[in-house]
PyMOL Python script that loads the backbone (N, CA, C, O; Angstrom):
from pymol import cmd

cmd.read_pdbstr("""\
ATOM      1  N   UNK A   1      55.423  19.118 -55.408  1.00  0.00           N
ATOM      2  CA  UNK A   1      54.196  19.661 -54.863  1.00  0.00           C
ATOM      3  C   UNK A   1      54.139  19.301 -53.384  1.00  0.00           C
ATOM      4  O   UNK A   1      53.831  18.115 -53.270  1.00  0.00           O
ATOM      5  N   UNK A   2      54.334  19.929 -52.161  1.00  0.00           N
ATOM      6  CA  UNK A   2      53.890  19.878 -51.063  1.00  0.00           C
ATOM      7  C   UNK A   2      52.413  20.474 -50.870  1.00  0.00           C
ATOM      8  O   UNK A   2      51.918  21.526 -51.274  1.00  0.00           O
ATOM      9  N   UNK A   3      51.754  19.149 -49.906  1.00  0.00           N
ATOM     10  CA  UNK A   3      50.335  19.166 -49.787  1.00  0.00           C
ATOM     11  C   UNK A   3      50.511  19.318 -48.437  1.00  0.00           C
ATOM     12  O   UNK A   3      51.410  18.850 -47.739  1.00  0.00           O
ATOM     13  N   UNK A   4      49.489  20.081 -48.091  1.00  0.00           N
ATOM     14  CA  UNK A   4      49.185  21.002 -46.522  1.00  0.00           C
ATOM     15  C   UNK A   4      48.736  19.368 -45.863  1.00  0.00           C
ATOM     16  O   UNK A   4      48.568  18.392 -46.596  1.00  0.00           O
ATOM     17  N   UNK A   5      48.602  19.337 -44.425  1.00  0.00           N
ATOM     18  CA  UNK A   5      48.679  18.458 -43.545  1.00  0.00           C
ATOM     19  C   UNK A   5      47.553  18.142 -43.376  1.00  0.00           C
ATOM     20  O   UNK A   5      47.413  17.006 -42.923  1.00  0.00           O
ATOM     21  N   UNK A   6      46.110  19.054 -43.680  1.00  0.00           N
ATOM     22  CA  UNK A   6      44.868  18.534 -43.668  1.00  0.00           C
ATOM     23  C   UNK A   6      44.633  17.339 -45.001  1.00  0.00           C
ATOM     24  O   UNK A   6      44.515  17.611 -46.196  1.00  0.00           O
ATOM     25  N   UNK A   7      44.621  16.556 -44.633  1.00  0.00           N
ATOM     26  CA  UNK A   7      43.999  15.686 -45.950  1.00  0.00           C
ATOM     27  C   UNK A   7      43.517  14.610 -45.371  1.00  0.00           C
ATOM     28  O   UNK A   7      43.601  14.039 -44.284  1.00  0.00           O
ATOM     29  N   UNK A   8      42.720  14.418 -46.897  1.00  0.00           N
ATOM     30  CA  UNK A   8      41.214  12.999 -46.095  1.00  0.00           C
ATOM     31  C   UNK A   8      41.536  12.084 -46.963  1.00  0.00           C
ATOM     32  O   UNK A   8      42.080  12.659 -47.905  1.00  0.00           O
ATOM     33  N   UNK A   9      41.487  10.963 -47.142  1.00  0.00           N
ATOM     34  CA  UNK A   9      41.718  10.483 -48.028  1.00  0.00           C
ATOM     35  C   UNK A   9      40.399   9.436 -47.865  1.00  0.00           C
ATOM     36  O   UNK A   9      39.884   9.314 -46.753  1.00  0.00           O
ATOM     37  N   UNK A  10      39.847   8.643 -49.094  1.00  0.00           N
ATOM     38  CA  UNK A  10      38.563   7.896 -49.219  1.00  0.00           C
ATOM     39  C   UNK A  10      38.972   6.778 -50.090  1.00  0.00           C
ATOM     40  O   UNK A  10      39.846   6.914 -50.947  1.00  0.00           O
ATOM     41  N   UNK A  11      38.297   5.590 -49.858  1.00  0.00           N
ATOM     42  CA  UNK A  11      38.452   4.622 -50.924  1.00  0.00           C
ATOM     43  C   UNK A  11      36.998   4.290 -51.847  1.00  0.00           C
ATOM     44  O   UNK A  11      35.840   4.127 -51.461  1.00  0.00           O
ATOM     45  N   UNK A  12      37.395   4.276 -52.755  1.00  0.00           N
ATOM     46  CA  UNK A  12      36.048   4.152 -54.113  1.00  0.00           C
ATOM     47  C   UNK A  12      36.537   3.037 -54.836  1.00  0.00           C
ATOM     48  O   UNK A  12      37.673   2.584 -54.981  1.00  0.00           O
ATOM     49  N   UNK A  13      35.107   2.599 -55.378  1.00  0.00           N
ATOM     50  CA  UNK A  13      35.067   1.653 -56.648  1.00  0.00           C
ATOM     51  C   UNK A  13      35.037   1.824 -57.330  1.00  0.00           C
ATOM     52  O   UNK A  13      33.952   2.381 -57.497  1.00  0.00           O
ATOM     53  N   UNK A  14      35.723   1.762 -58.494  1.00  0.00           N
ATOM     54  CA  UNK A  14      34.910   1.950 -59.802  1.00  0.00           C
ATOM     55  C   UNK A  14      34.614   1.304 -60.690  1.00  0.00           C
ATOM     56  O   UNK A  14      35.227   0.637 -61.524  1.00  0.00           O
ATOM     57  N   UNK A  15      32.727   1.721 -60.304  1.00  0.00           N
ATOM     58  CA  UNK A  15      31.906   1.229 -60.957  1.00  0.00           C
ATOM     59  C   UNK A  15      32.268   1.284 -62.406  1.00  0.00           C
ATOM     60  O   UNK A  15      32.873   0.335 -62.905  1.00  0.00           O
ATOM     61  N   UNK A  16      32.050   1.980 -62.877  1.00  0.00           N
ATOM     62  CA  UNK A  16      32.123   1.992 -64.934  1.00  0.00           C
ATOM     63  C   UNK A  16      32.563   3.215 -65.194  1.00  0.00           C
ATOM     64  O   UNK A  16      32.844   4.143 -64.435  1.00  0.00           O
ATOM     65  N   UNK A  17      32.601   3.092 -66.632  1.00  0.00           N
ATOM     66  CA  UNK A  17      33.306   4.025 -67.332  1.00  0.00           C
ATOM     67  C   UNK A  17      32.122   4.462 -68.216  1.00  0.00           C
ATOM     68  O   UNK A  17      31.220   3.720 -68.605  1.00  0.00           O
ATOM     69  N   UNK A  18      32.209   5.307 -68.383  1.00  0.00           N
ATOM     70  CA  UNK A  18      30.690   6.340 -68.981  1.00  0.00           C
ATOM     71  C   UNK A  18      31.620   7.415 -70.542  1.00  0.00           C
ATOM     72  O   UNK A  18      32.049   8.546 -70.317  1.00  0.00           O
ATOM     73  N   UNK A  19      31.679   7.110 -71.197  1.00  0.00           N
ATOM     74  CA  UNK A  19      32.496   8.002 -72.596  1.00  0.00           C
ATOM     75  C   UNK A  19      34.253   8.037 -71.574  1.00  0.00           C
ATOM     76  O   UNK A  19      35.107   7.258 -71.153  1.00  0.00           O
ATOM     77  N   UNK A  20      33.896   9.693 -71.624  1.00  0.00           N
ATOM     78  CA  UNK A  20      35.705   9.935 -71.015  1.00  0.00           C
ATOM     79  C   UNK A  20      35.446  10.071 -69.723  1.00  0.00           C
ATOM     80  O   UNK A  20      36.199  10.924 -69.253  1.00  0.00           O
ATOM     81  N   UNK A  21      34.762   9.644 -68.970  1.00  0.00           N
ATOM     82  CA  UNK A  21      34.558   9.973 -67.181  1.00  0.00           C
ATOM     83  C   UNK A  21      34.031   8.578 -66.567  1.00  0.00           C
ATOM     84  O   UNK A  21      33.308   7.705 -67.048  1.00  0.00           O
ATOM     85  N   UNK A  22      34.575   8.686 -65.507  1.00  0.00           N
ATOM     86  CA  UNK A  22      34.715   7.459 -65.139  1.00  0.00           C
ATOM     87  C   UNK A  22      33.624   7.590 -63.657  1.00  0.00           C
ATOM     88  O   UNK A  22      33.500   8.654 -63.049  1.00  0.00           O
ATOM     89  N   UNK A  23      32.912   6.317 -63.261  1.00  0.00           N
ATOM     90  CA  UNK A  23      31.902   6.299 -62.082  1.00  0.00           C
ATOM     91  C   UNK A  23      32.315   6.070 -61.024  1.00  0.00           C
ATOM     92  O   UNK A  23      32.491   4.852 -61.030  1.00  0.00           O
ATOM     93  N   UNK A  24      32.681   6.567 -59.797  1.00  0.00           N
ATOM     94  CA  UNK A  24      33.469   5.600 -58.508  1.00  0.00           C
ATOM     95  C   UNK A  24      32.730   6.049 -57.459  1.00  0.00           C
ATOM     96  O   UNK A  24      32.580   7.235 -57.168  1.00  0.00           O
ATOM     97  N   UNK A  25      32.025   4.628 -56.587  1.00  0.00           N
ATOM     98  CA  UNK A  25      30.786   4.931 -55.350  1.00  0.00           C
ATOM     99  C   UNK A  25      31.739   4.143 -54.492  1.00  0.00           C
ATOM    100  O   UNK A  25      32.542   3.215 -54.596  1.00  0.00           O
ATOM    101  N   UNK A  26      31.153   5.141 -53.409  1.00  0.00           N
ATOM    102  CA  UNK A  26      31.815   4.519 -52.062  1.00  0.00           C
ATOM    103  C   UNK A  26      30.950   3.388 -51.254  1.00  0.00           C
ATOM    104  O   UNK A  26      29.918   2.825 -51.618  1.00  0.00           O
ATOM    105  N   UNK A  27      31.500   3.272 -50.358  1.00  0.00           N
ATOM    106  CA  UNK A  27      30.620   2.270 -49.492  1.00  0.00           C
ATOM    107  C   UNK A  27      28.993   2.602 -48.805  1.00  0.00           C
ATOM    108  O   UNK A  27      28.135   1.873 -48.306  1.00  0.00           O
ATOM    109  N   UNK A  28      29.066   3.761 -49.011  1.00  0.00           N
ATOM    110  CA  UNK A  28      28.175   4.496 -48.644  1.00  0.00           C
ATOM    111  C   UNK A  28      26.782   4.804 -49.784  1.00  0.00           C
ATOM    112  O   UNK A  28      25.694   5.373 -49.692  1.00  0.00           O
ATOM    113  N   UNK A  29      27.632   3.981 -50.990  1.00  0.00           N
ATOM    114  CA  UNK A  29      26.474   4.479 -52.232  1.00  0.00           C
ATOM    115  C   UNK A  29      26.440   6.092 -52.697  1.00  0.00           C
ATOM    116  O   UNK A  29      25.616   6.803 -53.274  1.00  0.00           O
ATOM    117  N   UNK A  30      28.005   6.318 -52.037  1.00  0.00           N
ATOM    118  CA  UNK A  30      27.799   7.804 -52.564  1.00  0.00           C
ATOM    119  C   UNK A  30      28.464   7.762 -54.059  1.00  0.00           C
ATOM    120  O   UNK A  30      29.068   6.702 -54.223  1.00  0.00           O
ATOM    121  N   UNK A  31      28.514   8.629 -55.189  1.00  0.00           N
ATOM    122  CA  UNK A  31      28.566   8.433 -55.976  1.00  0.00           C
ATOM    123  C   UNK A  31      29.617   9.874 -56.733  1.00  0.00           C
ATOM    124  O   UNK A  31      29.212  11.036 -56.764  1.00  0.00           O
ATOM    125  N   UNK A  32      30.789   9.477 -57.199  1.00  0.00           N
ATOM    126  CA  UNK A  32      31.582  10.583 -57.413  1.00  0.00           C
ATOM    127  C   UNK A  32      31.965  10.589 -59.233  1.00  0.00           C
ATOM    128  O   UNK A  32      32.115   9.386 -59.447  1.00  0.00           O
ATOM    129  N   UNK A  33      32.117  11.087 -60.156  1.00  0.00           N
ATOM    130  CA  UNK A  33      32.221  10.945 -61.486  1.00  0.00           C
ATOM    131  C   UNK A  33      32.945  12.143 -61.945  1.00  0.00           C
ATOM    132  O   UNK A  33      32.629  13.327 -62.062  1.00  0.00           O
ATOM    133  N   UNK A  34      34.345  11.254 -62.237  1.00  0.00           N
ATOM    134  CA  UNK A  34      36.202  12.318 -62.702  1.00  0.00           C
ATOM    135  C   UNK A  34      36.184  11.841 -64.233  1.00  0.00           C
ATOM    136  O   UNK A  34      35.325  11.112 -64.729  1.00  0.00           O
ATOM    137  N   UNK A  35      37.160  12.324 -64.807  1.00  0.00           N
ATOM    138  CA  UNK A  35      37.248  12.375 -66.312  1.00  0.00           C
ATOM    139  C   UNK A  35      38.486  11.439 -66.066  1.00  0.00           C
ATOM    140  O   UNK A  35      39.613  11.661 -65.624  1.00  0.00           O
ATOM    141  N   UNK A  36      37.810  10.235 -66.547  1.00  0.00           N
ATOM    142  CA  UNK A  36      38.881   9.623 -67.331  1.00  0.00           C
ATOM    143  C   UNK A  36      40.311   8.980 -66.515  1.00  0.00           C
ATOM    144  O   UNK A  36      40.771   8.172 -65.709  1.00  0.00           O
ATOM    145  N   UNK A  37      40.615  10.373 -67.727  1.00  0.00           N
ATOM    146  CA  UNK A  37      41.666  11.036 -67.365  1.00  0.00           C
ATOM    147  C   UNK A  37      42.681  11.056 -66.026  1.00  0.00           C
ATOM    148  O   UNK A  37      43.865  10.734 -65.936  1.00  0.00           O
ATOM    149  N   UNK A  38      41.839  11.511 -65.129  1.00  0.00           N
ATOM    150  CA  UNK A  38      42.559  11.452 -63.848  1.00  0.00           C
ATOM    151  C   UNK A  38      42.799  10.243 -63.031  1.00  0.00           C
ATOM    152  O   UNK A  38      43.247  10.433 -61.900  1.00  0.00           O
ATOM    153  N   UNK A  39      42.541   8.849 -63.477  1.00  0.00           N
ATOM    154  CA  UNK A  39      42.725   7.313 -63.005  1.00  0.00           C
ATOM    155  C   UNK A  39      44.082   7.186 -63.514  1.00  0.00           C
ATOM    156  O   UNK A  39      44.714   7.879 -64.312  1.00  0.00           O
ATOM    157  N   UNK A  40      44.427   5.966 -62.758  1.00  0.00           N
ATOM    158  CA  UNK A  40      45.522   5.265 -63.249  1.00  0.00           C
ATOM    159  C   UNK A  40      45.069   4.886 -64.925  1.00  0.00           C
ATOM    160  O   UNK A  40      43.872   4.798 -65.195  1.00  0.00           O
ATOM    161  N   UNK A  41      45.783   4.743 -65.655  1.00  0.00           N
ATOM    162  CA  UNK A  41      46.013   4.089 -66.907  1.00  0.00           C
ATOM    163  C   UNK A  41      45.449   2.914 -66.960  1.00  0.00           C
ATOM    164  O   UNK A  41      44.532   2.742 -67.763  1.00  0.00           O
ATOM    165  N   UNK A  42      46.081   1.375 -65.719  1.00  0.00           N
ATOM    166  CA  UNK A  42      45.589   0.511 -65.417  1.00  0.00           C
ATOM    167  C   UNK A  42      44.401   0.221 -64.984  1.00  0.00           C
ATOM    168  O   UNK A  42      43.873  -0.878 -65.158  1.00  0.00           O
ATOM    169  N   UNK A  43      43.622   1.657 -64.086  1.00  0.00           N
ATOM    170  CA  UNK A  43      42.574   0.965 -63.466  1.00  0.00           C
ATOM    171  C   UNK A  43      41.192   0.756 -64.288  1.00  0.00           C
ATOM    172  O   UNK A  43      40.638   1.509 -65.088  1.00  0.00           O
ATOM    173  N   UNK A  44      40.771  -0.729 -63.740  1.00  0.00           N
ATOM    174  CA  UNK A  44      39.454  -1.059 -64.386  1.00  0.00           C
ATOM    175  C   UNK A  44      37.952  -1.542 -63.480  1.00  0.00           C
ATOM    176  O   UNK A  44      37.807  -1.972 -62.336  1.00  0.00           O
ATOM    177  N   UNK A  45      37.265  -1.331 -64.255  1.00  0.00           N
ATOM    178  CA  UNK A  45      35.961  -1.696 -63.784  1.00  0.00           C
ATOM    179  C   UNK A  45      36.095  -2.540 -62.174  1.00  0.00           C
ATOM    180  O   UNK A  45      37.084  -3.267 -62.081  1.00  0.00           O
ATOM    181  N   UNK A  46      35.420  -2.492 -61.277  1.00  0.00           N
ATOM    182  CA  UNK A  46      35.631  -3.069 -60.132  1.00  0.00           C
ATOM    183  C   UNK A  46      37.100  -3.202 -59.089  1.00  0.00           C
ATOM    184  O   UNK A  46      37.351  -3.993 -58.181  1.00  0.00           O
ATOM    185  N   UNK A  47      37.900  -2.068 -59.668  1.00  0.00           N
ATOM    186  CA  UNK A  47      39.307  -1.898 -58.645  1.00  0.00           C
ATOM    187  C   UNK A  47      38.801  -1.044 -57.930  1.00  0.00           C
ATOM    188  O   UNK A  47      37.856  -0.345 -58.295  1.00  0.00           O
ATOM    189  N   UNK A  48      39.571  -0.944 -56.370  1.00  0.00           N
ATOM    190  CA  UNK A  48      39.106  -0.154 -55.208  1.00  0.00           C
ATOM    191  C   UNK A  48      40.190   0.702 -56.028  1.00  0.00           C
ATOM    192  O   UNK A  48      41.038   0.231 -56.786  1.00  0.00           O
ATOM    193  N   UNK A  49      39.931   2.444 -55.633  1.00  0.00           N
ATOM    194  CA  UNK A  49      40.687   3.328 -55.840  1.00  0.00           C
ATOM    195  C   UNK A  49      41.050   4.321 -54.948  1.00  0.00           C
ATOM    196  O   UNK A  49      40.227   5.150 -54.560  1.00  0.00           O
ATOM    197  N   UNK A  50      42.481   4.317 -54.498  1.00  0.00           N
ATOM    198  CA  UNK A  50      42.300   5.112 -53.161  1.00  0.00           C
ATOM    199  C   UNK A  50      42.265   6.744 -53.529  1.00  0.00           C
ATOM    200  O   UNK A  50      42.837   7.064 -54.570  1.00  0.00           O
ATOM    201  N   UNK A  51      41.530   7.953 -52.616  1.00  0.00           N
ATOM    202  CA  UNK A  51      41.553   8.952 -53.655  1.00  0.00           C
ATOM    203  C   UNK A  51      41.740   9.897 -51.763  1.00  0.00           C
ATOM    204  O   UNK A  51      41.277   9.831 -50.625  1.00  0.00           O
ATOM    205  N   UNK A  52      42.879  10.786 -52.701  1.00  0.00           N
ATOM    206  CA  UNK A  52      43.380  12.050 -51.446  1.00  0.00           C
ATOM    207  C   UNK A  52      42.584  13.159 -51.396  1.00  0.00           C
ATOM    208  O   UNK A  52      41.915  13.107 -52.429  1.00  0.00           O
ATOM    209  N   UNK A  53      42.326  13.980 -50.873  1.00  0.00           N
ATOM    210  CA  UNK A  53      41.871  15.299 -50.987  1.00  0.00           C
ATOM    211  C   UNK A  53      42.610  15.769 -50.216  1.00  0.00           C
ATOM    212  O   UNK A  53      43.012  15.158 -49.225  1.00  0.00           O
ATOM    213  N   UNK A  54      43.126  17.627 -50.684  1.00  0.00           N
ATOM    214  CA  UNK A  54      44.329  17.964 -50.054  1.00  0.00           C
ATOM    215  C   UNK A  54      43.917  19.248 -50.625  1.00  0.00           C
ATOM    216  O   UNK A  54      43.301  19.395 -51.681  1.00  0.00           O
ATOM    217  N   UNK A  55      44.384  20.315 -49.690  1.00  0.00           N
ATOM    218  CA  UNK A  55      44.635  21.560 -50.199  1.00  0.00           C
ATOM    219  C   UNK A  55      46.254  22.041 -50.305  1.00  0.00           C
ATOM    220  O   UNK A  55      47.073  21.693 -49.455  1.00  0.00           O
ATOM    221  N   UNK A  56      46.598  22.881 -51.455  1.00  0.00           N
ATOM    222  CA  UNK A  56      48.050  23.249 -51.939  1.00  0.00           C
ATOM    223  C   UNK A  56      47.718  24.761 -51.213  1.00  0.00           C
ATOM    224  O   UNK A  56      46.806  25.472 -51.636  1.00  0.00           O
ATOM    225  N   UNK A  57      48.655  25.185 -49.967  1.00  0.00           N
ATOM    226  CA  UNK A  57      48.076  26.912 -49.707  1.00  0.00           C
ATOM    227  C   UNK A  57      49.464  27.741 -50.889  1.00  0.00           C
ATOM    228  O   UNK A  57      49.349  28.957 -51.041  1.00  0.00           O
ATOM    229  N   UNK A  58      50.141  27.332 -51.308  1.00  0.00           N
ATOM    230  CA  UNK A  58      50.960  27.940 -52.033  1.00  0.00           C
ATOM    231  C   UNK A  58      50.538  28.254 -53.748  1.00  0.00           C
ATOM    232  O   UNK A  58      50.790  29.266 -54.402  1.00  0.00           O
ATOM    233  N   UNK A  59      49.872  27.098 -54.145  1.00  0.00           N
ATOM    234  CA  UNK A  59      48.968  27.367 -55.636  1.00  0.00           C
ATOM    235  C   UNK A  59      47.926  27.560 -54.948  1.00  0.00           C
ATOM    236  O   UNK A  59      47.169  26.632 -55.234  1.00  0.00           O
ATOM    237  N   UNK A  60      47.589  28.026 -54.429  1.00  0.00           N
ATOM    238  CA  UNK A  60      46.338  28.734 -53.696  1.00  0.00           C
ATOM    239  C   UNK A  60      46.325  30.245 -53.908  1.00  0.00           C
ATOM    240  O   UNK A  60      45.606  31.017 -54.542  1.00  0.00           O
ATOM    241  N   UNK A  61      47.014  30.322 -53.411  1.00  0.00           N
ATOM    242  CA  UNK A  61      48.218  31.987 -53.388  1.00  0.00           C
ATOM    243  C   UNK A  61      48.023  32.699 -54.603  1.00  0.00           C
ATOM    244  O   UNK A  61      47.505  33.777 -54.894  1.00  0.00           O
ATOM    245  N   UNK A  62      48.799  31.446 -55.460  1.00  0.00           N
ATOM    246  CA  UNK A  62      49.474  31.753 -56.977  1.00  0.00           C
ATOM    247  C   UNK A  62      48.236  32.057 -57.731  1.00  0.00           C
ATOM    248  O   UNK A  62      48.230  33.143 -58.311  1.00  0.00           O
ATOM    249  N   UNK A  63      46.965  31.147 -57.856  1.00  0.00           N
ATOM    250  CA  UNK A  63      46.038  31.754 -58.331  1.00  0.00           C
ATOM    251  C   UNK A  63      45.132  32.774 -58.125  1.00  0.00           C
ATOM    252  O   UNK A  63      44.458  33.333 -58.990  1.00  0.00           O
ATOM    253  N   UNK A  64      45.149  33.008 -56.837  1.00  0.00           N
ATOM    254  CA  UNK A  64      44.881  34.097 -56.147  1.00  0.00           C
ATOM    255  C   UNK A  64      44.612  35.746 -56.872  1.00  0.00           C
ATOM    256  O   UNK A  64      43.803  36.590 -57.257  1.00  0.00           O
ATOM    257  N   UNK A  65      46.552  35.211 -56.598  1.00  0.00           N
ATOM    258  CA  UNK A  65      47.138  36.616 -57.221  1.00  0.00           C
ATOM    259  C   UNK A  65      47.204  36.756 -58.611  1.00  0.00           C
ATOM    260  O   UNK A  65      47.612  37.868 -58.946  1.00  0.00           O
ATOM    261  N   UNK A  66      46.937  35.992 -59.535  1.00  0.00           N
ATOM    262  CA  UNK A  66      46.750  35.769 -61.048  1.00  0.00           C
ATOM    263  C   UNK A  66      45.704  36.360 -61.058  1.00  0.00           C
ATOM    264  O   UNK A  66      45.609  37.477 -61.568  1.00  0.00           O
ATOM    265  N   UNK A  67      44.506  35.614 -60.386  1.00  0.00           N
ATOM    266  CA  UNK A  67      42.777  36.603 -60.619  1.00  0.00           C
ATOM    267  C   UNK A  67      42.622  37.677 -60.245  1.00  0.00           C
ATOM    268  O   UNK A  67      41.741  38.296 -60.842  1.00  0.00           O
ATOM    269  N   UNK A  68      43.291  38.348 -59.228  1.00  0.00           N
ATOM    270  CA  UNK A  68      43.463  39.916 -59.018  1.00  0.00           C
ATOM    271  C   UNK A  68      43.798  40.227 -60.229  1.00  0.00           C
ATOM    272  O   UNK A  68      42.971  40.523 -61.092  1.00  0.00           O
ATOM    273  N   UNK A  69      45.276  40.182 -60.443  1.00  0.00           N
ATOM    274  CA  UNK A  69      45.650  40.729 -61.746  1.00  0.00           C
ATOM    275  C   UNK A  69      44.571  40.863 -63.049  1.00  0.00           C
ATOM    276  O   UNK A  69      44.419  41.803 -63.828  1.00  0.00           O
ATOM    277  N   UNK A  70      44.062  39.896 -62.997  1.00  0.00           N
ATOM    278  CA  UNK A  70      43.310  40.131 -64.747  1.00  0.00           C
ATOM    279  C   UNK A  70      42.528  40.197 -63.973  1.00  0.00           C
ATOM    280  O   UNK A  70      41.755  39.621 -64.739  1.00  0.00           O
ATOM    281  N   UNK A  71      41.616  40.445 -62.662  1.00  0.00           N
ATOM    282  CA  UNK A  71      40.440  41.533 -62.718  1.00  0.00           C
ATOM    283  C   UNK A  71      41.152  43.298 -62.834  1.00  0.00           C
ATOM    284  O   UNK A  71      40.701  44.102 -63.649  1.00  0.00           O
ATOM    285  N   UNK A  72      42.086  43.578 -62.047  1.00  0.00           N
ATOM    286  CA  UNK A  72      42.709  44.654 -62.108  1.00  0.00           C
ATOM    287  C   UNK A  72      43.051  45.279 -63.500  1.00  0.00           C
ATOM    288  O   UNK A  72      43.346  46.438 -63.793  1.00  0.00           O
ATOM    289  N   UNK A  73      42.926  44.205 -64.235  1.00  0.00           N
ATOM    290  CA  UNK A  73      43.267  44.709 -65.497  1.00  0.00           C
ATOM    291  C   UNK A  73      41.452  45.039 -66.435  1.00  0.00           C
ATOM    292  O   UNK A  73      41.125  45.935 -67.212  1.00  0.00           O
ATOM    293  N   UNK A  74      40.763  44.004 -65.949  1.00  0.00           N
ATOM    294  CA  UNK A  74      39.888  44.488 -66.545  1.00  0.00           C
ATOM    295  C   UNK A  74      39.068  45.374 -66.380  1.00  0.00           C
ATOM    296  O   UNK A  74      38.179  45.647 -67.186  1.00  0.00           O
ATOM    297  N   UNK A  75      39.320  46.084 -65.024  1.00  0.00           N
ATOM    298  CA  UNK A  75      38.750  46.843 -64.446  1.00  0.00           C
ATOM    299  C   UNK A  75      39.040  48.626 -64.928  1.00  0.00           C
ATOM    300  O   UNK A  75      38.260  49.574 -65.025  1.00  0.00           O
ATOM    301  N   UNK A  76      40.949  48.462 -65.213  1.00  0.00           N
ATOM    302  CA  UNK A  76      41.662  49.521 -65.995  1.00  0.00           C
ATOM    303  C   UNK A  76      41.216  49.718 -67.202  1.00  0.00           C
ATOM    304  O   UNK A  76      41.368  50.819 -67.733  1.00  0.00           O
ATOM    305  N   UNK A  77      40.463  48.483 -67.969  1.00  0.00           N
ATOM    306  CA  UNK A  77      39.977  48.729 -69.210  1.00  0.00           C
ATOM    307  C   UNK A  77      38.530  49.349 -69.044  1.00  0.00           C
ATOM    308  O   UNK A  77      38.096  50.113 -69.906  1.00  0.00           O
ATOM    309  N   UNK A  78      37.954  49.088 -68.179  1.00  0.00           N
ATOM    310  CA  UNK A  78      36.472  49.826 -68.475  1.00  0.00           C
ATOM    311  C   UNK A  78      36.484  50.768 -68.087  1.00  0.00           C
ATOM    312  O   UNK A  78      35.494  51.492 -68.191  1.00  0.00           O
TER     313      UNK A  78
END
""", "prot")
cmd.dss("prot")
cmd.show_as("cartoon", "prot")
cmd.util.cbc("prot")
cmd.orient("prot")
């Protein structure tokens, strides 16, 4: 996966774990809540977590042109 050159990256805590989604506030008291899922395996209650934001312009593209298609298609059907 190559990630485009704009990216931010932020560090969070995380606070707790809530069922399958997990709580992580920044320094700021801002407050962000991911599934689970998307943490390390390891991470627990009170680890800093460093987190990227990035745009892909190539699966950008790809889905793009997928949602044309099945509107194009649903459009042939009505």
């Amino acid at each position: 996966m190559k990630l485009d050159k704009d990216r931010q990256q932020t560090k969070l805590s995380l606070d707790r774990f809530e069922e399958d989604q997990a709580v992580l506030v920044s320094d700021k008291d801002e407050t962000m809540i991911v599934p689970k899922a998307f943490l390390p395996k390891s991470a627990k209650e009170g680890e800093v977590l460093v987190v990227t934001f990035a745009t892909e312009a190539a699966e950008t593209k790809q889905r793009e042109t997928k949602a044309k298609e099945i509107l194009n298609e649903i459009l042939k059907i009505s």
